[in-house]
VMD Tcl script that draws the C-alpha trace (Angstrom):
set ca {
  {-135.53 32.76 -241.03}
  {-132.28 34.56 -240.84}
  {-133.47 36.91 -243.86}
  {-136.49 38.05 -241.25}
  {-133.81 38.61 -238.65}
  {-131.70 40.85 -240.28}
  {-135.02 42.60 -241.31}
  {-136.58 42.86 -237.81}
  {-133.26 44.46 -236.75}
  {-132.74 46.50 -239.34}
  {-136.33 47.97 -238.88}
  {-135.73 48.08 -235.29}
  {-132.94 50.08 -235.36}
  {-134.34 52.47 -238.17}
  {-137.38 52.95 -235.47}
  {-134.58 53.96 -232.97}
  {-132.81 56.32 -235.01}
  {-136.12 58.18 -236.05}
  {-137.16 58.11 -232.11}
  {-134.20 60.13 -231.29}
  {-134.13 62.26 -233.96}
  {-136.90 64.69 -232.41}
  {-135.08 67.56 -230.26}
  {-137.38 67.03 -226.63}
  {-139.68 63.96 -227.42}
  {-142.73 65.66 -228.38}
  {-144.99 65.75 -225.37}
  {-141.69 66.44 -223.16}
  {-140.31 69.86 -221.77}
  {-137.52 71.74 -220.53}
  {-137.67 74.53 -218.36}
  {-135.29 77.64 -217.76}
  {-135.44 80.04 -215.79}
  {-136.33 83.26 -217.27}
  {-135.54 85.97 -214.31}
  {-138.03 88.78 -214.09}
  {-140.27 87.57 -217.22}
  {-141.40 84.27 -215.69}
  {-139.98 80.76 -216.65}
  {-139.53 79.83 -220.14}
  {-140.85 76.28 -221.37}
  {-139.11 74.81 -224.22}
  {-141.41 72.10 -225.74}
  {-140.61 69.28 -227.51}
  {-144.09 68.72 -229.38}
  {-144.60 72.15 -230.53}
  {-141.08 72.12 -232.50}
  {-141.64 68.62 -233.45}
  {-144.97 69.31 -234.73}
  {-143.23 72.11 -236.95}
  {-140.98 69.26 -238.07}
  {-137.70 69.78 -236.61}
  {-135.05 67.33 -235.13}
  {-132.26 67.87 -232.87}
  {-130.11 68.63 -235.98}
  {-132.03 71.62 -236.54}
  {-130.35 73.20 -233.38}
  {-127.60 70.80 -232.47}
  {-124.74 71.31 -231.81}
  {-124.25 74.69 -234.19}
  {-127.02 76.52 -231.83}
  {-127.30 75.46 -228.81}
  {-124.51 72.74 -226.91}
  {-125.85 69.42 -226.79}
  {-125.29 69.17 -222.59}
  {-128.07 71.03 -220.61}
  {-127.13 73.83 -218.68}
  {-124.07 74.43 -220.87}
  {-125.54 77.72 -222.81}
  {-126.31 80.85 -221.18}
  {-128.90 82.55 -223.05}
  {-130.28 86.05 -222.60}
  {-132.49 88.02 -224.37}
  {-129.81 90.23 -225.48}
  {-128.44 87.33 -227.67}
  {-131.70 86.07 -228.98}
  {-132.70 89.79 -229.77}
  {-129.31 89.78 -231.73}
  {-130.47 86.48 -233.74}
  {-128.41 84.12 -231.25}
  {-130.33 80.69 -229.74}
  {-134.08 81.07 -229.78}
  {-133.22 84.19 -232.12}
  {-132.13 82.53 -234.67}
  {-135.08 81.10 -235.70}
  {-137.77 83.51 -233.76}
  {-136.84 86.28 -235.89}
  {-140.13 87.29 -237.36}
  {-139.15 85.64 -240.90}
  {-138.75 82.03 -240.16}
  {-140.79 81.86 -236.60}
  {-142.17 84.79 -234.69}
  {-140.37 87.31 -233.50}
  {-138.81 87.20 -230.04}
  {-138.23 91.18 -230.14}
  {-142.27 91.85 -230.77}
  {-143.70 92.64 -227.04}
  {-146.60 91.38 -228.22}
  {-144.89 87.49 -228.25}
  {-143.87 87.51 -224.48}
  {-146.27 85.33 -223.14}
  {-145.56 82.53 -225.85}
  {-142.70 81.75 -223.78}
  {-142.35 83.09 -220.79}
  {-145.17 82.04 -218.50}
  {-145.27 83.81 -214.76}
}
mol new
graphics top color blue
foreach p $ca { graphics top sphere $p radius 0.5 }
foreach p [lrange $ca 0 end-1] q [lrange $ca 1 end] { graphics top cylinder $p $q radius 0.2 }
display resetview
């Protein structure tokens, strides 16, 4: 019986590792403000469905508290936040006019 203890905790807390691993919980959002261009909508499935985990991005790209980073498209044009991965090679390109509307929606 204790054997199957230490097993259903140790499974448990494997389960609640993996849970938070995942950036915004896939079917969650965040939402900034994107002046002019319409709101941008950060979501949690579609980079989770790409596989990537908070780690991916946190802390080395963006700060772990919300509200903390203030991002422009200057800096992701010059390969900072979003940039550094929407950069045409490893996701598409944030620069291309023609990729607007994949994030900021009006």
């Amino acid at each position: 019986m204790k054997k199957f203890i230490v097993l259903a905790i140790a499974i448990v807390a494997v389960l609640a590792m993996t849970m938070t691993a995942f950036a915004v919980p896939s079917g969650k959002t965040v939402d900034f403000d994107g002046k002019g261009a319409g709101k941008v909508e950060f979501s949690g499935k579609v980079h989770a469905d790409a596989g990537l985990k908070c780690a991916a991005c946190h802390p080395a790209v963006f700060k772990m508290k919300k509200g903390s980073d203030a991002i422009t498209m200057k800096d992701i044009n010059d390969g900072k936040f979003c940039g550094t991965c929407h950069n045409g090679t490893k996701a598409f390109s944030a620069k291309d006019a023609a990729n607007c509307a994949k994030c900021h929606k009006k």
